[in-house]
N, C-alpha and C positions, 0 to 999 in steps of 0.2 A: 526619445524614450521608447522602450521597448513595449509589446504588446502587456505583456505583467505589471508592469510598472502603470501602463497607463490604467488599466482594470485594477490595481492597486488605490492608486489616486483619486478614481473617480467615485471606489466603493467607500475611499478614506473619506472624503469630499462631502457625500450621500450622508454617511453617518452623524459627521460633525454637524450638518446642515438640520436635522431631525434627529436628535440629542434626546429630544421629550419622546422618542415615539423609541426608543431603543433601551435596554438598561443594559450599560455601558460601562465593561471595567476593561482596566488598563492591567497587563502584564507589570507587577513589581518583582526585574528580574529578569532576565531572558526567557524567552519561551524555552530554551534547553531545557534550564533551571527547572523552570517552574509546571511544565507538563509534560516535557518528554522523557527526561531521567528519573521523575517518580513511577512514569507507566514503563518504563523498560525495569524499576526496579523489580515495581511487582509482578512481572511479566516473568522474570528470571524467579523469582521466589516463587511461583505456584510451577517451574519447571521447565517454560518456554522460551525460547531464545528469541534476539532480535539481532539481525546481521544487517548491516548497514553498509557503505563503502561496496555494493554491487549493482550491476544492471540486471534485470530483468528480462531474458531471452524471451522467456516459454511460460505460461503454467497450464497444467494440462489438469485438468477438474477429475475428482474420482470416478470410479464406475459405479454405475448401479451396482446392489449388493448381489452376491451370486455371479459377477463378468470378472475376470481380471482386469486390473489398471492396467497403467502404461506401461508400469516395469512388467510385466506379465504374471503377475501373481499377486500382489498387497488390494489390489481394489484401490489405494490411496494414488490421489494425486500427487501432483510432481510441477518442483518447479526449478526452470535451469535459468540461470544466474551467471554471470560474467564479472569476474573479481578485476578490479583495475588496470590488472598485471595483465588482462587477457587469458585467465585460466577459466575454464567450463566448469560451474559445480552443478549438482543436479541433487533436487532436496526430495524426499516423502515429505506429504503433508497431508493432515488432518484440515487445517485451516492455513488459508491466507489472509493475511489485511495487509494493505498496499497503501501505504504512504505516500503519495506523489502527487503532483500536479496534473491537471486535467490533460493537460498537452500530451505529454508522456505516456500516460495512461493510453490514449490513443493509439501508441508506436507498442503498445505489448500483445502480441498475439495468443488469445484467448478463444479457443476452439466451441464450439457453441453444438451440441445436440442436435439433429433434427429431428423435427416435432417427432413424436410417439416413441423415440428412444432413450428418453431422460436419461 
């Protein structure tokens, strides 16, 4: 069993085991179904997109206000993405949220500030 699976099982395990100490519902429906394609709907109705089927190269965090960003002028951050096919796209962005798994999360390089230069 792989490392998932077993941290899977064992958080499945914990739950069942302490039932009284949890209030506990069960997905009627796939998770698709029933939380991801309502929050991409309304994600697309107030105007923002959700691109799925890419890797995650880069995301490079905006500038402080007054510096250019990365493209050298927006101040907006950017983040460059690898489509399946292997084609480089590279996003402006206002905001990111990152759906993934902790592991993964690890393997995206995320440039960090040093102190007094937010």
């Amino acid at each position: 069993m792989s490392g998932g699976r077993v941290e899977a099982a064992l958080l499945l395990g914990y739950v069942l085991a302490h039932q009284d100490d949890f209030d506990v519902r069960w997905c009627r429906g796939t998770i698709a179904e029933e939380i991801f394609e309502p929050w991409v709907g309304r994600i697309a109705a107030a105007g923002g997109r959700v691109l799925g089927g890419r890797r995650v190269a880069s995301v490079e965090p905006p500038s402080p206000p007054g510096s250019p960003g990365p493209d050298g002028e927006s101040g907006r951050g950017r983040v460059v993405a690898t489509t399946a096919e292997g084609v480089r796209e590279v996003y402006d962005a206002d905001v990111v949220v990152m759906a993934t798994g902790v592991v993964r999360k690890w393997n995206i390089p995320i440039p960090i500030p040093r102190p007094g230069t937010k």
